[in-house]
KEVEXVO-10576 format. One line per field, with one value per residue (C-alpha): residue number from 0; residue in three letters; chain; x, y negated, z. Coordinates in steps of 0.2 Angstrom, whole numbers, plus 5000, padded with zeros to 4 digits. Layout:
BEGIN
seq = NUM, ... .
type = ALA, ... .
mol = A, ... .
X = X, ... .
Y = Y, ... .
Z = Z, ... .
END
This chain:
BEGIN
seq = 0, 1, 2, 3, 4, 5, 6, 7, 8, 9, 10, 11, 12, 13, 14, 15, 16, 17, 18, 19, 20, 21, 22, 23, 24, 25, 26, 27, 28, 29, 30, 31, 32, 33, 34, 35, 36, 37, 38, 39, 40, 41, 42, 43, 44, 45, 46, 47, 48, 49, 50, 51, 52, 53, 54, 55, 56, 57, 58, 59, 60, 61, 62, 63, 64, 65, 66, 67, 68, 69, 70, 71, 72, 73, 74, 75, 76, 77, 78, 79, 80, 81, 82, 83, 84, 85, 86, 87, 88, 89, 90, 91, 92, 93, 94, 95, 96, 97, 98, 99, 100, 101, 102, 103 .
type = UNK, UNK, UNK, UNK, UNK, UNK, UNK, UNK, UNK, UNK, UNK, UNK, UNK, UNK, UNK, UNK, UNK, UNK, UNK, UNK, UNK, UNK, UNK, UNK, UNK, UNK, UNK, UNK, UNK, UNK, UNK, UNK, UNK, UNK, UNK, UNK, UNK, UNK, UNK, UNK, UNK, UNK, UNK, UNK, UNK, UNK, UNK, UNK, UNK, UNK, UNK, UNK, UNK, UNK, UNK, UNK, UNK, UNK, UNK, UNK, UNK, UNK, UNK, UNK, UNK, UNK, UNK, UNK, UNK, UNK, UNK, UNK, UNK, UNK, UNK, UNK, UNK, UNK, UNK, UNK, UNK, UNK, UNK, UNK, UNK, UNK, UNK, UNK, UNK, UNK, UNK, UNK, UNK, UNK, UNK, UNK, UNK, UNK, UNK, UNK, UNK, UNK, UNK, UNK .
mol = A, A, A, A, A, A, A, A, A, A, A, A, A, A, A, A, A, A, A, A, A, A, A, A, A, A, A, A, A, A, A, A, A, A, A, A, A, A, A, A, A, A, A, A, A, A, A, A, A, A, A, A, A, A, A, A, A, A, A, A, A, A, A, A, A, A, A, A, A, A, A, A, A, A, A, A, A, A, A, A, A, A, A, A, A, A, A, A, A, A, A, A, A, A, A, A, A, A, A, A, A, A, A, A .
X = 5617, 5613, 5599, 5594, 5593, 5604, 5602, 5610, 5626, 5626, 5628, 5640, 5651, 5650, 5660, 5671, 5677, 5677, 5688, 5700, 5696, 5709, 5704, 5701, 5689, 5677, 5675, 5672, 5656, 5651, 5653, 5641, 5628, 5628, 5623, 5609, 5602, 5605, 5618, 5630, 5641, 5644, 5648, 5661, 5670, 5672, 5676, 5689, 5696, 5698, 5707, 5719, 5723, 5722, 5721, 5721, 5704, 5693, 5675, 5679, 5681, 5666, 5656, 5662, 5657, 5640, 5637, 5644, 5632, 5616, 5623, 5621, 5640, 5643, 5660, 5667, 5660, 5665, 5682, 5680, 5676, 5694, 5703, 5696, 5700, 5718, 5720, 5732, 5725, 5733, 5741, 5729, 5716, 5725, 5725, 5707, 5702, 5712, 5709, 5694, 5705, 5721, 5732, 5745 .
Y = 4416, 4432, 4425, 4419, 4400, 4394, 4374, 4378, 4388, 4378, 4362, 4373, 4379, 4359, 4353, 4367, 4362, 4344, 4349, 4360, 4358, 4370, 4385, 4398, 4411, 4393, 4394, 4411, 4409, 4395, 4407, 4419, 4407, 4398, 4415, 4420, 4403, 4409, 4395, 4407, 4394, 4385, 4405, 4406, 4390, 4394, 4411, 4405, 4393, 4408, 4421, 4408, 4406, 4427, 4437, 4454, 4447, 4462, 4455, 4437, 4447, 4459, 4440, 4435, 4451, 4447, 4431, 4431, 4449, 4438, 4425, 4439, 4437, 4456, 4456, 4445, 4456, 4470, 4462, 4457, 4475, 4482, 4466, 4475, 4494, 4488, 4480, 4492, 4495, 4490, 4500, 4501, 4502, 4518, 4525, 4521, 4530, 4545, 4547, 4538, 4526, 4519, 4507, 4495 .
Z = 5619, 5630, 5635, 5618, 5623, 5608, 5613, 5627, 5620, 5608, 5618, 5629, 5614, 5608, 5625, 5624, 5608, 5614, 5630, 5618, 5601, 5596, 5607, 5591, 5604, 5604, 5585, 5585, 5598, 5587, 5572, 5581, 5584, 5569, 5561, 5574, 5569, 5549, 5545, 5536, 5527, 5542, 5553, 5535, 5541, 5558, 5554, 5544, 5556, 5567, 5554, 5550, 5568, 5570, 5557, 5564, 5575, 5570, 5574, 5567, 5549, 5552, 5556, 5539, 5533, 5538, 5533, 5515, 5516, 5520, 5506, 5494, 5490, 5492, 5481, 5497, 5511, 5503, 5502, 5521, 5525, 5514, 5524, 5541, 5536, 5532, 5549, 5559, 5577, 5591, 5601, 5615, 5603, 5598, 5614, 5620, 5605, 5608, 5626, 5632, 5643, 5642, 5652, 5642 .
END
């Protein structure tokens, strides 16, 4: 997807999920390129799949965020956005942001 050739990531992500169909990190990427190609229900889906698996996964909720935003459901984003804020930090996350660096 960095290189903006979304066939190709998408036929990578698609044997990914055929090697391992329960590796939730897959469904993300999926999720991320199913809303650069403006398939927002389907980035939901998968962002779901993923928040079941880990709820606390920060960008997978922000995703959702985004998509139900671009659906023009703002009362769920907004919803997504209060799920995120309430999402204590972990605690290298705590200590990146209060020293620049950390090592857990």
């Amino acid at each position: 997807m960095a290189t903006g050739d979304l066939r190709a990531a998408a036929r990578t992500i698609g044997e990914a999920l055929r090697i391992d169909p329960t590796l939730w990190l897959t469904y993300f990427m999926r999720a991320r390129l199913f809303v650069l190609q403006h398939k927002y229900e389907s980035a939901i889906q998968d962002c779901n799949w993923v928040l079941a698996k880990y709820s606390a996964f920060v960008e997978a909720a922000l995703l959702r965020a985004e998509a139900n935003a671009r659906l023009g459901k703002y009362a769920d984003s907004l919803r997504e956005l209060d799920h995120v804020v309430a999402i204590p930090p972990s605690p290298r996350q705590l200590c990146q942001s209060a020293s620049g660096t950390c090592v857990v």
